[in-house]
Every structure is written in C-alpha cells, then in structure tokens.
Residue frames relative to the residue before (quaternion, step in Angstrom):
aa qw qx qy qz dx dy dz
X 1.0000 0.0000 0.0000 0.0000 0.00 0.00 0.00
X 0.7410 0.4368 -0.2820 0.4250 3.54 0.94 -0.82
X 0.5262 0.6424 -0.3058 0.4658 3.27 1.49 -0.43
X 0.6250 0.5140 -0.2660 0.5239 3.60 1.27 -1.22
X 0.6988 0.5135 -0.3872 0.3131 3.58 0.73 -1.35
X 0.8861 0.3240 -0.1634 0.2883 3.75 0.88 -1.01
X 0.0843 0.6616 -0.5410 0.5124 2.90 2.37 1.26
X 0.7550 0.5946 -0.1316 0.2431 3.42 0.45 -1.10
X 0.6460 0.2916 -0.3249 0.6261 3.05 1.36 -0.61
X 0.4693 0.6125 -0.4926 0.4025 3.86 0.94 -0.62
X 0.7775 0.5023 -0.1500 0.3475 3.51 0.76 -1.12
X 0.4420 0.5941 -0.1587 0.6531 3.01 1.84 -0.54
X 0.7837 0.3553 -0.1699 0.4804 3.99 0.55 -0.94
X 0.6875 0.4651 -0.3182 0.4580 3.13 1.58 -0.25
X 0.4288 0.6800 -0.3920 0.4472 3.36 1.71 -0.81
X 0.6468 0.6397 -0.2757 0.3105 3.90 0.68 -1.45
X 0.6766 0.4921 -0.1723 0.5199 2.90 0.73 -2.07
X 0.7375 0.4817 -0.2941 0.3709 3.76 0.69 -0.73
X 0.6095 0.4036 -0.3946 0.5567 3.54 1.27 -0.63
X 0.5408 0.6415 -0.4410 0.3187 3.82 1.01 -0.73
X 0.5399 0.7274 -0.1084 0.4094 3.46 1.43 -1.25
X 0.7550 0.3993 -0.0836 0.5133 3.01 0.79 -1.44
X 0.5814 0.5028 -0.3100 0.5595 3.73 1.24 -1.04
X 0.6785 0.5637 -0.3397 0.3262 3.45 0.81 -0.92
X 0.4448 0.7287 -0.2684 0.4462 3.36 1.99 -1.35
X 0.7439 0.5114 -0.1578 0.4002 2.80 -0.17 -2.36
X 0.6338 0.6073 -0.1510 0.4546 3.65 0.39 -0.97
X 0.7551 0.2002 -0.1984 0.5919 3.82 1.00 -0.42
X 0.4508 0.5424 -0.5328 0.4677 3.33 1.02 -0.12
X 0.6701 0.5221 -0.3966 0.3480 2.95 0.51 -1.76
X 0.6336 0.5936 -0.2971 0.3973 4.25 0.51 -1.34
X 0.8965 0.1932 -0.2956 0.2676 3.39 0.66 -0.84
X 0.2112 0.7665 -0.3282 0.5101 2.76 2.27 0.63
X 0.6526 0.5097 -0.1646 0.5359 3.38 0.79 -1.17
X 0.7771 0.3592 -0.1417 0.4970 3.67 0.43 -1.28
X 0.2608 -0.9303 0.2281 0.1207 3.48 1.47 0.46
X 0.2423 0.7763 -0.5016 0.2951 3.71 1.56 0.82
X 0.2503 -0.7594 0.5996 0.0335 3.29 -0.65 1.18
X 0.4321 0.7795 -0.4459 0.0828 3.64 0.76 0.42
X 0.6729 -0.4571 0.2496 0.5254 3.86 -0.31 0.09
X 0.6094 0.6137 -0.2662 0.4256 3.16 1.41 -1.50
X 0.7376 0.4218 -0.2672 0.4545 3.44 0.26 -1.46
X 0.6293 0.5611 -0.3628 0.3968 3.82 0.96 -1.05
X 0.7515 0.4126 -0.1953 0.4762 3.65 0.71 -0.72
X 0.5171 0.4315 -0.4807 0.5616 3.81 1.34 -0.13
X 0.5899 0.6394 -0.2616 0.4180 3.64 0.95 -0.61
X 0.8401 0.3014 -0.1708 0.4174 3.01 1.12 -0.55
X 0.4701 0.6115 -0.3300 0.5442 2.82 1.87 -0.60
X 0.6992 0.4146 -0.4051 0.4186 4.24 0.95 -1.06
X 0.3828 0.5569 -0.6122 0.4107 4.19 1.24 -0.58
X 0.6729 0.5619 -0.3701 0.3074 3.12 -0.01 -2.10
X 0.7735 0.4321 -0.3212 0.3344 4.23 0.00 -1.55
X 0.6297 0.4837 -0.3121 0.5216 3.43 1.41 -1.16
X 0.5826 0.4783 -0.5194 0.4025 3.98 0.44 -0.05
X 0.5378 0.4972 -0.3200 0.6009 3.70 1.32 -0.82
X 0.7567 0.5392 -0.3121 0.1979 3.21 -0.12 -0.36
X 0.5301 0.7047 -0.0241 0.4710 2.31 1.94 -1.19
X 0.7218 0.4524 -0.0596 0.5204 3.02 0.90 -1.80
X 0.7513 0.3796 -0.2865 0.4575 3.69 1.35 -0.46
X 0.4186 0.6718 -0.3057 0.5291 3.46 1.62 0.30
X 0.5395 0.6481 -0.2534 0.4739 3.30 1.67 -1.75
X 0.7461 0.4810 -0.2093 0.4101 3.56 0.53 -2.01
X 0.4577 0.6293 -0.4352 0.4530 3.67 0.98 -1.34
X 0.8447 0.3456 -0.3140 0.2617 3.09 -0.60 -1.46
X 0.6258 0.4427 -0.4160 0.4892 3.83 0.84 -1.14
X 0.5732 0.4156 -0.5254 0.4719 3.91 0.22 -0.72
X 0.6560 0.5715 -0.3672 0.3290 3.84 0.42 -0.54
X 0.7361 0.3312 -0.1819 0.5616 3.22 0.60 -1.00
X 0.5564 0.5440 -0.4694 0.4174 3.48 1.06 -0.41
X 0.5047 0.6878 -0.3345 0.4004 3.93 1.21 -1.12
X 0.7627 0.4057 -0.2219 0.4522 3.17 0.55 -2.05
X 0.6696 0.3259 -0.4475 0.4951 4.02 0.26 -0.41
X 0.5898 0.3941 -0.6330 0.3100 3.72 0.17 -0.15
X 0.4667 0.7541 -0.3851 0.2554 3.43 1.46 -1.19
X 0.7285 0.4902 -0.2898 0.3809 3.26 0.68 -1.68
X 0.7953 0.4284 -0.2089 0.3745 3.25 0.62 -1.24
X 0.4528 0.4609 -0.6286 0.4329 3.35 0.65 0.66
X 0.5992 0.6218 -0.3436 0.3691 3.31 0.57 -1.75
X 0.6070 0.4737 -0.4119 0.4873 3.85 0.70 -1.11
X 0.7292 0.5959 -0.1650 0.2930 3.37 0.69 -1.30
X 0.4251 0.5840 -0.2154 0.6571 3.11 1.56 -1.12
X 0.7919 0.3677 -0.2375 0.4257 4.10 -0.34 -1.30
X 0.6452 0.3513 -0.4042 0.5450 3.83 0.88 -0.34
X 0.7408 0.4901 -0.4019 0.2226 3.49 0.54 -0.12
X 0.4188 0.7563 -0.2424 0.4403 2.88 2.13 -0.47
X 0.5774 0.5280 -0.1609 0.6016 3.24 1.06 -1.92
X 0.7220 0.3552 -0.3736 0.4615 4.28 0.05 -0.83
X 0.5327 0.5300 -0.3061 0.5845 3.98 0.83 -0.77
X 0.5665 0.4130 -0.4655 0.5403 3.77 0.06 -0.68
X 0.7244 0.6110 -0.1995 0.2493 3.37 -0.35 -1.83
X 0.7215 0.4414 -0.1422 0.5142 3.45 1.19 -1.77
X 0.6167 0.5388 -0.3851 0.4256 3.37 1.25 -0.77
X 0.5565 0.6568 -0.3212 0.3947 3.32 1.09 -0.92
X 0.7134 0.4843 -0.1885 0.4702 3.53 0.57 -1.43
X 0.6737 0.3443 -0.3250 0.5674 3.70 0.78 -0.44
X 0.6911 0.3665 -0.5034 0.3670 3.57 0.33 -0.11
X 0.3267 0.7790 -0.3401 0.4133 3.25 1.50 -0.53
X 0.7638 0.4521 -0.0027 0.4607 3.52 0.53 -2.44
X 0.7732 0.4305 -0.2177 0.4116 3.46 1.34 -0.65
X 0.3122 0.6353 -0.3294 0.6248 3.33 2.17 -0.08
X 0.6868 0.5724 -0.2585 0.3659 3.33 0.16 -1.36
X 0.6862 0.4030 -0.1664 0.5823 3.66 0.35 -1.94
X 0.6578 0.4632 -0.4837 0.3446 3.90 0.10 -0.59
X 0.6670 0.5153 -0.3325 0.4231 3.68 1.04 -1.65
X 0.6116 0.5782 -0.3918 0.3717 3.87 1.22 -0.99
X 0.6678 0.4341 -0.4018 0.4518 3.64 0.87 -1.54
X 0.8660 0.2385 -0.3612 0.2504 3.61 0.19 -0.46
X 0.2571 0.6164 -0.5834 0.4622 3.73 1.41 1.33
X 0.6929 0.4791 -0.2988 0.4484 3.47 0.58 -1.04
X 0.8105 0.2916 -0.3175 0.3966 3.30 0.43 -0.92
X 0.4249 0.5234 -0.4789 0.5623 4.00 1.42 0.70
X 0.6370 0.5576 -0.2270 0.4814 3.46 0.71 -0.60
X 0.6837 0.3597 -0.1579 0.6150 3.68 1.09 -0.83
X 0.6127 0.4841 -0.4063 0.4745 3.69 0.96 0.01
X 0.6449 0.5309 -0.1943 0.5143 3.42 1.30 -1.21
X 0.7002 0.5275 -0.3169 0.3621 3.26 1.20 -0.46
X 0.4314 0.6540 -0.2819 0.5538 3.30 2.00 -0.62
X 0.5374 0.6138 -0.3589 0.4535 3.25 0.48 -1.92
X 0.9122 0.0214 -0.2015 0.3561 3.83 -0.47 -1.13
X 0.3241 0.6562 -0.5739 0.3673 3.71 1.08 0.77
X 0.5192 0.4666 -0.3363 0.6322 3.70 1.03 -1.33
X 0.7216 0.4478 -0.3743 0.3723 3.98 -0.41 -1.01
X 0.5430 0.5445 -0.3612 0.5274 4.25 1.48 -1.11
X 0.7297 0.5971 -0.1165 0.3122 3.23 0.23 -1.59
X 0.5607 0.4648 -0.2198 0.6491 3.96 1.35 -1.53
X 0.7810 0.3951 -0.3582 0.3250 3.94 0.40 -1.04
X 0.7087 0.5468 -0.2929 0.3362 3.10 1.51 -0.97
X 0.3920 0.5769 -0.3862 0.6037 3.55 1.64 -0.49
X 0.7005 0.3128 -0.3924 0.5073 4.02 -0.44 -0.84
X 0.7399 0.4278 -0.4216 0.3030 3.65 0.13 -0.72
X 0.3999 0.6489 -0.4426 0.4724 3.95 1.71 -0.66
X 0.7043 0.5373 -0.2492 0.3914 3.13 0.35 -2.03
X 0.6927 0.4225 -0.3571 0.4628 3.92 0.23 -1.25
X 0.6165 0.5735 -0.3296 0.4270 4.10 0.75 -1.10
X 0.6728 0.5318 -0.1650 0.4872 3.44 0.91 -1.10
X 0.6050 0.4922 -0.2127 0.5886 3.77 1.21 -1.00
X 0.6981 0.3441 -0.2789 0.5625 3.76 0.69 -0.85
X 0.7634 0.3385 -0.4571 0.3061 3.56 0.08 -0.43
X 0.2264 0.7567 -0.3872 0.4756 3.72 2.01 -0.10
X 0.7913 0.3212 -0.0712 0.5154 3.00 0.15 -2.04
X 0.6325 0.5593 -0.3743 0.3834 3.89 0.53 0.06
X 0.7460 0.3740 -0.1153 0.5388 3.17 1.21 -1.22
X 0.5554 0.5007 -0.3978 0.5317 3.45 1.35 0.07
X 0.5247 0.5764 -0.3456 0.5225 3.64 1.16 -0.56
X 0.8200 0.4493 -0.1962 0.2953 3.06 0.55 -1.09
X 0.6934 0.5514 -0.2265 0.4048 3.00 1.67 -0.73
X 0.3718 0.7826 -0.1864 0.4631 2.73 2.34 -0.84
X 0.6026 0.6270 -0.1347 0.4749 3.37 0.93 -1.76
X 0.7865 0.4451 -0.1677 0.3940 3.18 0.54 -1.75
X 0.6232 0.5319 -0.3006 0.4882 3.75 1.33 -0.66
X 0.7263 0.4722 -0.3505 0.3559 3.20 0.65 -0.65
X 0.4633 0.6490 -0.2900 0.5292 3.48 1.45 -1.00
X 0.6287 0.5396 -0.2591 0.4964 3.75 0.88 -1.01
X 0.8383 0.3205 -0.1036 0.4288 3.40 0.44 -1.37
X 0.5743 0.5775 -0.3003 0.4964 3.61 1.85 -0.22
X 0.4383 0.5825 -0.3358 0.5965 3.90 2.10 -0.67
C-alpha cells in the first residue's frame, strides 16, 4: 500500500511538471504567433512544439487513469486489510473463548482424577477389611470346628 501510495504522488509530480511543459509550450507558440515570423524554421518548431504538447497531453491523459486506477486498487486493499482486522478480532475471540474452555476442562479432569484415587484408596481399605473379615471367619470356623470336634470327643 505504501509502495502504491508514493507511485502516486511521483505520478502526481510528474502529471505537474507535464502540464507545466505544456503551458510552457502553448505559451511560445502563442509568442511566435504573436511576433508574427512566418519563416519555415519558426513554422516547423511550431509545429514540431503543437505536435510535443499533444504527447504531452496524451501522457498526462495515461498518468492520471494509472492514477486513479492505483487509488481504487488502494481502496480495496485497505477494505481488505479492515475485513481482515474485523475476522482476526473475531478469531482471537473464539480461541480465548476455546482457551477458557480447555482450562475449566483440565481442572474437571484433574477433580475427577482425584475422586478417582479417592475411591481406589476406598477399593483397596475394603478389600484389606474384607481379607481381614475372611481370615477372622475362617479363625472362627476352624475354632468351631475344633470346638465341635472336642465335644464329640468328650460326648464318646
């Protein structure tokens, strides 16, 4: 864009100098018109300066469309440039958005991975008491049993 903008004035400074040229043209014709020497010489510098100001003209002519062609490309970046600005805004939005999100998730999971310990220790404490109760009953089985067995003994 900045590159385009000071084509533009270059083009713009040349346009001047060129109409300056041309006023400058127009302006001796006009003198030796005025100073009325009809020689061959003067008739043909005369014609030769119509002739430079029609160029001149015509390259002033081009200047300007390449100008104005410049400035709309100008605009339409700039448009371009401003929707991307506005789409960036937006995207930035959505990821902080997404990055809110993932934080609230990592720490569900990681409540979720405590609780998950929580009843591994709670498996583990029940399965130990249950050893312990199995062990106590078969105690209490084989004491029953031995019990059982004495009396049978002492009932013979």
């Amino acid at each position: 864009i900045y590159f385009n903008i000071e084509i533009i004035y270059k083009m713009r400074d040349t346009i001047k100098l060129a109409e300056n040229m041309a006023e400058l043209k127009e302006a001796l014709t006009d003198q030796i018109d005025k100073l009325g020497k009809g020689d061959q010489i003067m008739a043909a510098s005369k014609s030769n300066m119509e002739g430079e100001a029609i160029d001149v003209r015509a390259v002033i002519s081009a200047l300007r469309n390449e100008i104005k062609d410049s400035e709309s490309t100008i605009k339409l970046q700039k448009t371009q440039l401003d929707m991307l600005k506005t789409e960036l805004v937006r995207l930035q939005k959505i990821i902080n958005g997404m990055e809110s999100r993932s934080s609230s998730q990592e720490d569900e999971i990681e409540n979720m991975r405590a609780e998950m310990i929580k009843l591994v220790f709670k498996y583990d404490e029940k399965r130990m008491m249950e050893e312990d109760l199995s062990i106590k009953l078969g105690c209490r089985d084989e004491t029953i049993s031995n019990l059982e067995s004495a009396f049978e003994k002492k009932a013979k």
